[in-house]
Residue frames as a rotation matrix with the C-alpha (Angstrom) as fourth column:
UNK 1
0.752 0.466 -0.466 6.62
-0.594 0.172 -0.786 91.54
-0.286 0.868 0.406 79.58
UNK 2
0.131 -0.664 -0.736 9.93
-0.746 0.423 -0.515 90.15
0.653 0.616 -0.440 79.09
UNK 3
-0.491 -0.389 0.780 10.60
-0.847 0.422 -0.322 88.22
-0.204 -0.819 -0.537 82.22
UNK 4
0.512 0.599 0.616 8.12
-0.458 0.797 -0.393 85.53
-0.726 -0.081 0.683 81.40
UNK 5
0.898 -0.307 -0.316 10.20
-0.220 0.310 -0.925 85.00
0.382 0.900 0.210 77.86
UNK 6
-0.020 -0.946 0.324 13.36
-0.942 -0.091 -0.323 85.08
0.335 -0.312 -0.889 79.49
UNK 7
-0.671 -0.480 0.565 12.19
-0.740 0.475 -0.476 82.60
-0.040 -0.737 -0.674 82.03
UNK 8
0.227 0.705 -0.671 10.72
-0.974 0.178 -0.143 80.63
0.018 0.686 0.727 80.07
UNK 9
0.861 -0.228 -0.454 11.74
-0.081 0.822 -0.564 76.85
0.502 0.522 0.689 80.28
UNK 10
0.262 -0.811 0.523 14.51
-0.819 -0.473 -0.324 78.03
0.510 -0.343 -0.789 82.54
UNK 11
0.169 -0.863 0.477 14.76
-0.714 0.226 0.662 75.01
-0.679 -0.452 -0.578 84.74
UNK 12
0.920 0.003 0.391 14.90
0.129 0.941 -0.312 72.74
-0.369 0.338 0.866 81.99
UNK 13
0.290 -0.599 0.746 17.91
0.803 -0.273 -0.530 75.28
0.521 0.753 0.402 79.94
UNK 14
0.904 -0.292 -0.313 19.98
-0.043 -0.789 0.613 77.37
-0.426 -0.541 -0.725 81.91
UNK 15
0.782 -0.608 0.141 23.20
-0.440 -0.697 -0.567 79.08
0.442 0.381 -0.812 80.88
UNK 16
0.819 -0.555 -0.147 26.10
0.414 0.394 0.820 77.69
-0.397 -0.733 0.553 81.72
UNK 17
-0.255 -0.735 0.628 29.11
0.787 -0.535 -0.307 79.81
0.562 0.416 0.715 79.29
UNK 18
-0.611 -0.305 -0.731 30.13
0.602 -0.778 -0.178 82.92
-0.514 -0.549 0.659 80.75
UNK 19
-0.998 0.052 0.023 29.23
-0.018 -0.677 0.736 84.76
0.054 0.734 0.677 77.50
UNK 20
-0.381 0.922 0.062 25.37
0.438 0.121 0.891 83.14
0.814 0.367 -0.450 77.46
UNK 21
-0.154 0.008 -0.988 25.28
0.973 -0.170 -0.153 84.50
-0.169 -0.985 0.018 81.65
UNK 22
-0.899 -0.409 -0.154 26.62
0.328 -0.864 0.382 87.91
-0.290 0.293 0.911 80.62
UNK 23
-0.975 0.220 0.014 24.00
0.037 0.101 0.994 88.15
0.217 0.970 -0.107 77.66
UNK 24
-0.207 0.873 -0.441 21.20
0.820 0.401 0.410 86.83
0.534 -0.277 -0.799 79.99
UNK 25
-0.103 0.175 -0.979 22.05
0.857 -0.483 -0.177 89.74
-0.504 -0.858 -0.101 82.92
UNK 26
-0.936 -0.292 0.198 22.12
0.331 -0.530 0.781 92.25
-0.123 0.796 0.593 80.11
UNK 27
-0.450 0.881 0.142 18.89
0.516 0.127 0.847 91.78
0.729 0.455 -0.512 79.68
UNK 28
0.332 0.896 -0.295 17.67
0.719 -0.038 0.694 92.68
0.611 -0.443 -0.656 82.89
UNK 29
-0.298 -0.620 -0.726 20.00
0.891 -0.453 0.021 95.59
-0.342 -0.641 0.687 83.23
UNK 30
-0.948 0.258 0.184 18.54
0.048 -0.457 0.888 96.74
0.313 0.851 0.421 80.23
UNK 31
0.092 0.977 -0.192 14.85
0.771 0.053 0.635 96.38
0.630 -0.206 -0.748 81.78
UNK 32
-0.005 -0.510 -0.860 16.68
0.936 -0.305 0.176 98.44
-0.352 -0.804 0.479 84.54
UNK 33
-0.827 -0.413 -0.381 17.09
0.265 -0.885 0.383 101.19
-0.495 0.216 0.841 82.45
UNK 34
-0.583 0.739 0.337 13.96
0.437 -0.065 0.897 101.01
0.685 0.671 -0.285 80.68
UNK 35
0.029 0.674 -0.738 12.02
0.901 0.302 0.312 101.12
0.433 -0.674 -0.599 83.76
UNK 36
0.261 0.131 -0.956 13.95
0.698 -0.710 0.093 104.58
-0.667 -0.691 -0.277 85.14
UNK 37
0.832 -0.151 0.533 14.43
0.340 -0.620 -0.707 106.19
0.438 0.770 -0.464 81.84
UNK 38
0.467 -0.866 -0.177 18.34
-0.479 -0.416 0.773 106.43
-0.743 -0.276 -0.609 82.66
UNK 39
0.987 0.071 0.141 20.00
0.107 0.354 -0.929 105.71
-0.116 0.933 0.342 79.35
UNK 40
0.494 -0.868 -0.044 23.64
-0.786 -0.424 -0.449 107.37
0.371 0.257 -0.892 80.31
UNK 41
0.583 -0.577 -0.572 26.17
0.237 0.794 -0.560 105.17
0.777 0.191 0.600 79.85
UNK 42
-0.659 -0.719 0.222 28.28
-0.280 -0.039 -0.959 106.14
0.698 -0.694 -0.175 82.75
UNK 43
0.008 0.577 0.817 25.39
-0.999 -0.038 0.036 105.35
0.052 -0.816 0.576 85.18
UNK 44
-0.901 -0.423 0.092 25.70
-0.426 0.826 -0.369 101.75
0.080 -0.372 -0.925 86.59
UNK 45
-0.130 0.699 -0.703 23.35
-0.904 0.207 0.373 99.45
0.407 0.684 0.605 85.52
UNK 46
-0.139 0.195 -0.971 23.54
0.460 0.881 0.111 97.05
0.877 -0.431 -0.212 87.64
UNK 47
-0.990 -0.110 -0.093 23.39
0.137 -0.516 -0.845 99.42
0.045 -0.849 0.526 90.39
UNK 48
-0.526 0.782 -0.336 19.74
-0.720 -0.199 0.665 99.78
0.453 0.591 0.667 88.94
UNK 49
-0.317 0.168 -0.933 19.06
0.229 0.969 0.096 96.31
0.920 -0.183 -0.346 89.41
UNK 50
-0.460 -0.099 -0.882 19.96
0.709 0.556 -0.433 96.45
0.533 -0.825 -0.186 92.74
UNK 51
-0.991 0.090 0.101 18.08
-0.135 -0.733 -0.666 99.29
0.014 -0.674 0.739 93.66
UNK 52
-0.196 0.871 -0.450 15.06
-0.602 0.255 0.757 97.72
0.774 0.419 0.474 92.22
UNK 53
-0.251 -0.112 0.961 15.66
-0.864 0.474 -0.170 95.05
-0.437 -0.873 -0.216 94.66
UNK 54
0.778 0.550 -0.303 15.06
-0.621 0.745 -0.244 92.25
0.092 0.378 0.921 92.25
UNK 55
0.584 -0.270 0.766 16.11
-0.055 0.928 0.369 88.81
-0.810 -0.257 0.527 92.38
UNK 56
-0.670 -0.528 -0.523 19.41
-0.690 0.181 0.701 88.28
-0.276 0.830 -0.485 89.70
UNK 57
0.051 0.117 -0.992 18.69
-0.992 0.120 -0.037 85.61
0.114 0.986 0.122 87.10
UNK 58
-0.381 -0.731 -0.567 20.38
-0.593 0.663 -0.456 83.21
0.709 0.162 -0.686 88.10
UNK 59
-0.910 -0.012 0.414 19.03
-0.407 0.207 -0.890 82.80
-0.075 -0.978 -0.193 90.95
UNK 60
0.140 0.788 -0.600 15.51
-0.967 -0.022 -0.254 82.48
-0.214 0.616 0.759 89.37
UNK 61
0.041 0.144 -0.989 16.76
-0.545 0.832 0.099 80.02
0.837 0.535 0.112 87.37
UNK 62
-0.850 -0.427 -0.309 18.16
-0.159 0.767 -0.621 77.91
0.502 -0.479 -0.720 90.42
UNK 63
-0.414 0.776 0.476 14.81
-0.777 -0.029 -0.629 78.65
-0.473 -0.631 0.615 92.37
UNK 64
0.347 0.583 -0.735 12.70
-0.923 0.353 -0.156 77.25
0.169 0.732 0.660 89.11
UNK 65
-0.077 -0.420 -0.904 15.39
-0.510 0.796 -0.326 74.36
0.857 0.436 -0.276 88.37
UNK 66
-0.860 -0.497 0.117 14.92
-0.311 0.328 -0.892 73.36
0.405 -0.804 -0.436 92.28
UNK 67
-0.259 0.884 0.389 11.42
-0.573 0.183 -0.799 73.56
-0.778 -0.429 0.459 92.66
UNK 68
0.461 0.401 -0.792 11.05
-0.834 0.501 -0.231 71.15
0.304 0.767 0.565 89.43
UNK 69
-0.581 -0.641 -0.501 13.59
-0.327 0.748 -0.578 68.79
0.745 -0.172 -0.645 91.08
UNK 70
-0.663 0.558 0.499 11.09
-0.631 -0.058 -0.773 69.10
-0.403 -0.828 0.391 94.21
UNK 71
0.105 0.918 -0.383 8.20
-0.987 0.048 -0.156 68.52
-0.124 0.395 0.910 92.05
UNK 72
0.393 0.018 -0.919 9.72
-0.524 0.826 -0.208 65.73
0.755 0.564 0.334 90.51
UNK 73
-0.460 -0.821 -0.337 10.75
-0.363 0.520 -0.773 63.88
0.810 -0.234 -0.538 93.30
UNK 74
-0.617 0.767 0.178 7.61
-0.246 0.027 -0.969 64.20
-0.748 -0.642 0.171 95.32
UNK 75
-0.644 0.374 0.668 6.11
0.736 0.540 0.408 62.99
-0.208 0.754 -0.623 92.15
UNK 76
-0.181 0.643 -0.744 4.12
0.261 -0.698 -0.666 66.01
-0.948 -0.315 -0.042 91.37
UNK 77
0.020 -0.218 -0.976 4.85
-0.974 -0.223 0.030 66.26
-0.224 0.950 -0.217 87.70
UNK 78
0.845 0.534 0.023 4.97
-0.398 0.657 -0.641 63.58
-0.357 0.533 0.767 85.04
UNK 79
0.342 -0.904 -0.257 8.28
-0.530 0.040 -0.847 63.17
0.776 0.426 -0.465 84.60
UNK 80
0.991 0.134 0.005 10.18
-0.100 0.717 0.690 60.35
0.090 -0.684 0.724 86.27
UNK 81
0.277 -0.945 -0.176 13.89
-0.913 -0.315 0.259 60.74
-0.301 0.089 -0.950 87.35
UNK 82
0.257 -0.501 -0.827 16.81
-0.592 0.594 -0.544 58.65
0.764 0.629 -0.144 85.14
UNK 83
0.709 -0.369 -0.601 18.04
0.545 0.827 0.135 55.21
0.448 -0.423 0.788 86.52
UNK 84
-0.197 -0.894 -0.403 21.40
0.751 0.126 -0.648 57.52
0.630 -0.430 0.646 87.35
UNK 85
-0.354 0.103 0.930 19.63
-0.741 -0.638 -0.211 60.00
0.571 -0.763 0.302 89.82
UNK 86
0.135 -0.129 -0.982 20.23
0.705 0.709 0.004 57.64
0.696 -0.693 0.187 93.15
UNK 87
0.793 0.157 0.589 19.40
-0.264 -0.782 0.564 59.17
0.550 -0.603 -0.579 96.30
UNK 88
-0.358 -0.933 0.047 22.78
-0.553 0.171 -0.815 58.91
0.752 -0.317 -0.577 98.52
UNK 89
0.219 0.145 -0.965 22.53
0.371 0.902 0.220 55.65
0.903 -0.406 0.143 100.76
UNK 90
-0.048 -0.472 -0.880 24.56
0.938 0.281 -0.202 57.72
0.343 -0.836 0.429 103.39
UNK 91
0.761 0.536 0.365 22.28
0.461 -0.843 0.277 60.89
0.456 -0.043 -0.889 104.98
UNK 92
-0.549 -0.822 0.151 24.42
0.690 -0.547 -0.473 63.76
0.472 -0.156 0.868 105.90
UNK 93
-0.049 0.698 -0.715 23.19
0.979 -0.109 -0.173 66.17
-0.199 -0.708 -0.678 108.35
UNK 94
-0.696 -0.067 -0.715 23.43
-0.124 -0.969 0.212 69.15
-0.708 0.236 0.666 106.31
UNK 95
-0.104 0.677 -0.728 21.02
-0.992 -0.015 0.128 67.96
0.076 0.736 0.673 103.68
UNK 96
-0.135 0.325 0.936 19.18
-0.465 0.814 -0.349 64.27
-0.875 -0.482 0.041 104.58
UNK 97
0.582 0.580 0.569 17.77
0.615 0.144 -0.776 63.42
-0.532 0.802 -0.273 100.72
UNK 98
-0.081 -0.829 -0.554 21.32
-0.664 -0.370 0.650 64.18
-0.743 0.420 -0.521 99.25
UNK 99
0.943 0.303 -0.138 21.73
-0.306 0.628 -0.716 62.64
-0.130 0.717 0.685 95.53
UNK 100
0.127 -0.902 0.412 24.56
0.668 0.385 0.637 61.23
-0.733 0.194 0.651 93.88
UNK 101
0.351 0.013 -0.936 26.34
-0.659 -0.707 -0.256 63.63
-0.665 0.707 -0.240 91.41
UNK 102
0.853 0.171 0.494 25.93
0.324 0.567 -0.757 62.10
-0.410 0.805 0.428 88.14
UNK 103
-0.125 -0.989 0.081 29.50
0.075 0.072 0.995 61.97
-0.989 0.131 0.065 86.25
UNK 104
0.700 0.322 0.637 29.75
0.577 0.269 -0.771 62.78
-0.420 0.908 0.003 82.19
UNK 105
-0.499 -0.859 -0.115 32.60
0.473 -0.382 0.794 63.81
-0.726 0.342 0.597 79.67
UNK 106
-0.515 0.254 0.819 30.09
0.798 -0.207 0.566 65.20
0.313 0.945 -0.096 77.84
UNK 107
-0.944 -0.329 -0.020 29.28
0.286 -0.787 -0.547 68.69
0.164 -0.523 0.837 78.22
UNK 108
-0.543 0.816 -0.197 25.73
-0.581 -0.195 0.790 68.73
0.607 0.544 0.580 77.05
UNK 109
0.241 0.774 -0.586 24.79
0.155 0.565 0.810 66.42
0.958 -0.286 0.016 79.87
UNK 110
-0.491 -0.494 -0.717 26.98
0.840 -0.052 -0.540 67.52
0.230 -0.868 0.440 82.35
UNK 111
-0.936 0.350 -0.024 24.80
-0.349 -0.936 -0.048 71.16
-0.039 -0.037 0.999 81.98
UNK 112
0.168 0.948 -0.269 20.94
0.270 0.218 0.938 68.82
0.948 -0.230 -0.220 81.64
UNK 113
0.525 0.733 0.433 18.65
-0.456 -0.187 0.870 69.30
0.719 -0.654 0.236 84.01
UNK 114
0.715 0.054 -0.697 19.66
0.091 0.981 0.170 66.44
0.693 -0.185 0.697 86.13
UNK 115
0.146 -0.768 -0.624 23.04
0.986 0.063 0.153 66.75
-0.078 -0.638 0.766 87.10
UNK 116
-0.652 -0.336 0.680 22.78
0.070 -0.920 -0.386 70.85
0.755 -0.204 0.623 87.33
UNK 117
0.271 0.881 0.388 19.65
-0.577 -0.174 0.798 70.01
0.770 -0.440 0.462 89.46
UNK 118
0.264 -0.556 -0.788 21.79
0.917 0.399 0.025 66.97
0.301 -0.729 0.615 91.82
UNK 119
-0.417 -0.893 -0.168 24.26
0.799 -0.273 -0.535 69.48
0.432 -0.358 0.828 92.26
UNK 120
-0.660 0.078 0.748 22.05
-0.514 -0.772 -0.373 72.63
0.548 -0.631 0.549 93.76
UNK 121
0.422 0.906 -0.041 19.87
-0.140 0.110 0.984 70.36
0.896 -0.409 0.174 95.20
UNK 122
0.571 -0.133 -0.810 22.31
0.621 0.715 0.321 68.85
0.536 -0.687 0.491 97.38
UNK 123
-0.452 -0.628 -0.634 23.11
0.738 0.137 -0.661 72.42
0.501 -0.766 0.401 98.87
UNK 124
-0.121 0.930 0.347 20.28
-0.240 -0.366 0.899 72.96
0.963 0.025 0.268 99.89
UNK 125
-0.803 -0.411 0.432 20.26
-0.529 0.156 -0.834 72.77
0.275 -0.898 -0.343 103.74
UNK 126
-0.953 0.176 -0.248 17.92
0.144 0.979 0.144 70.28
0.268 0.102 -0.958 105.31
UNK 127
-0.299 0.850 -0.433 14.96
0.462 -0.267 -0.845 71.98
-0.835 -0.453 -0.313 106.65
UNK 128
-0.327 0.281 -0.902 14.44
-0.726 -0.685 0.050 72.86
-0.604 0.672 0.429 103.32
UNK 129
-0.742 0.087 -0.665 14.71
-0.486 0.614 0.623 69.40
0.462 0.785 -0.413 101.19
UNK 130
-0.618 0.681 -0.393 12.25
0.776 0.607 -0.170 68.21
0.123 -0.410 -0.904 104.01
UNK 131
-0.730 0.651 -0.207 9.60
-0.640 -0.758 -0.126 70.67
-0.239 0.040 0.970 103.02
UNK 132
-0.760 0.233 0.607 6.39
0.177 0.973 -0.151 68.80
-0.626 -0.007 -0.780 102.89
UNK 133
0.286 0.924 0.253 4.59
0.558 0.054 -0.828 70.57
-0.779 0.378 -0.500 100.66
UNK 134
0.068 -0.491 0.868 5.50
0.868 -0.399 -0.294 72.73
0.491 0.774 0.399 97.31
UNK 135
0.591 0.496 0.636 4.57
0.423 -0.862 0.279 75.96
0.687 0.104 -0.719 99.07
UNK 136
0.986 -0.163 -0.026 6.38
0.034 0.048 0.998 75.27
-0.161 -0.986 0.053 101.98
UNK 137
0.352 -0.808 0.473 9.35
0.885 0.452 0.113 74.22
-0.305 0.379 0.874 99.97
UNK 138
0.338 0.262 0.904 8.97
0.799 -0.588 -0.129 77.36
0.498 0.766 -0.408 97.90
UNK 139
0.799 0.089 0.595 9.32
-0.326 -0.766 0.553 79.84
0.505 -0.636 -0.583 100.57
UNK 140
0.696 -0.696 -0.176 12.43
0.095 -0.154 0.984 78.25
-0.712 -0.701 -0.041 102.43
UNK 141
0.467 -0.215 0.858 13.81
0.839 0.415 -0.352 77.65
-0.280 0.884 0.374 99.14
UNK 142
0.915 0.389 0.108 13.39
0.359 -0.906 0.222 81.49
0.184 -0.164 -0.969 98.77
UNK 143
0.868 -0.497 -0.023 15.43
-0.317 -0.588 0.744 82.83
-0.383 -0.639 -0.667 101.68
UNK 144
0.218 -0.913 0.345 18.53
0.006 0.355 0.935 80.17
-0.976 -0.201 0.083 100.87
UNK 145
0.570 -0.003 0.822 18.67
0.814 0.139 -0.564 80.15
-0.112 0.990 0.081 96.99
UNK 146
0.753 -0.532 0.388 20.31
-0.143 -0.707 -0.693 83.91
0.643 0.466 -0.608 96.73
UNK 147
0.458 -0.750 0.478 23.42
-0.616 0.119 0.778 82.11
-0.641 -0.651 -0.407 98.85
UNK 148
0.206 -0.346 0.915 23.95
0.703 0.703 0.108 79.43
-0.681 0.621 0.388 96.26
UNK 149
0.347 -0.290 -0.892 25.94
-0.823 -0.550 -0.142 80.32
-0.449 0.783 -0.430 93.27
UNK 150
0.934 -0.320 -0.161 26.99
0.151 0.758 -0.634 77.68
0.325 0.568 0.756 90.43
UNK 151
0.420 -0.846 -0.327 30.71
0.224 -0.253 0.941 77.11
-0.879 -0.469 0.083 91.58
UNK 152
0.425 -0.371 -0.826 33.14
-0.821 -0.543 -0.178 78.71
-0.382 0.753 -0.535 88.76
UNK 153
-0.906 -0.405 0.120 34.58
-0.217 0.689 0.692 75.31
-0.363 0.601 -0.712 87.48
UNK 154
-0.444 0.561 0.699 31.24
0.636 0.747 -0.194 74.34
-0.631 0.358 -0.689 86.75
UNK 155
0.639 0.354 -0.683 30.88
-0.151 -0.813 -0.562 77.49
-0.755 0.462 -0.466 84.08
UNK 156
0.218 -0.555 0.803 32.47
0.858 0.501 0.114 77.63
-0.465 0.664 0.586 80.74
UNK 157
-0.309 -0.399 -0.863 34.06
-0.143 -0.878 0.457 80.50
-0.940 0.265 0.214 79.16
């Protein structure tokens, strides 16, 4: 019931402050406990989680925010990338259909869609960005997405 609200809109708005992260996993530590009626505060709540075997947040989000970068780039959606999302002239053999990363002193765009979506697309290993179909994508996507973490400089306290 909650997960859909949570993950709502996710790849368009994702977290990017420690505190909103925190706040977000909270949540679904807190499903955690709902789920096994364990309420005692010394029990480990994230230990929950992980016994559940579910997928963190975050990771979600990056899945979502990657398969919309898919979409959009295979034109699948209505939405047409800005003039400053330029695919890199020079292919790299870790990822072929690398982007430029899009540059801004402004924090509010440095955290859009865009340039949080450049930056996990482009480690994304190549037998993935050459997925030829969504489904296909979807599924390698999958396996390599709970390896990727936002790097800590690109978080805010």
């Amino acid at each position: 019931m909650v997960r859909p609200i949570v993950e709502y809109a996710s790849p368009a708005w994702s977290p990017y402050t420690d505190r909103d992260i925190s706040k977000l996993k909270q949540v679904q530590k807190n499903a955690a406990r709902f789920v096994t009626n364990i309420y005692d505060p010394l029990s480990s709540s994230s230990g929950l989680v992980s016994s559940f075997n579910w997928t963190i947040l975050e990771n979600r989000r990056l899945l979502a925010q990657a398969q919309m970068f898919y979409e959009n780039r295979h034109n699948l959606v209505n939405i047409s990338f800005p003039a400053d999302v330029k695919e890199n002239l020079c292919p790299t053999r870790s990822n072929p259909h690398k982007y430029s990363q899009m540059q801004s002193n402004i924090l509010t765009f440095t955290y859009s869609f865009f340039p949080r979506s450049v930056r996990t697309w482009n480690l994304l290993p190549a037998s993935v960005v050459s997925a030829t179909s969504l489904n296909q994508f979807k599924s390698a996507s999958k396996l390599c997405i709970k390896n990727i973490r936002a790097p800590h400089h690109l978080r805010r306290l």
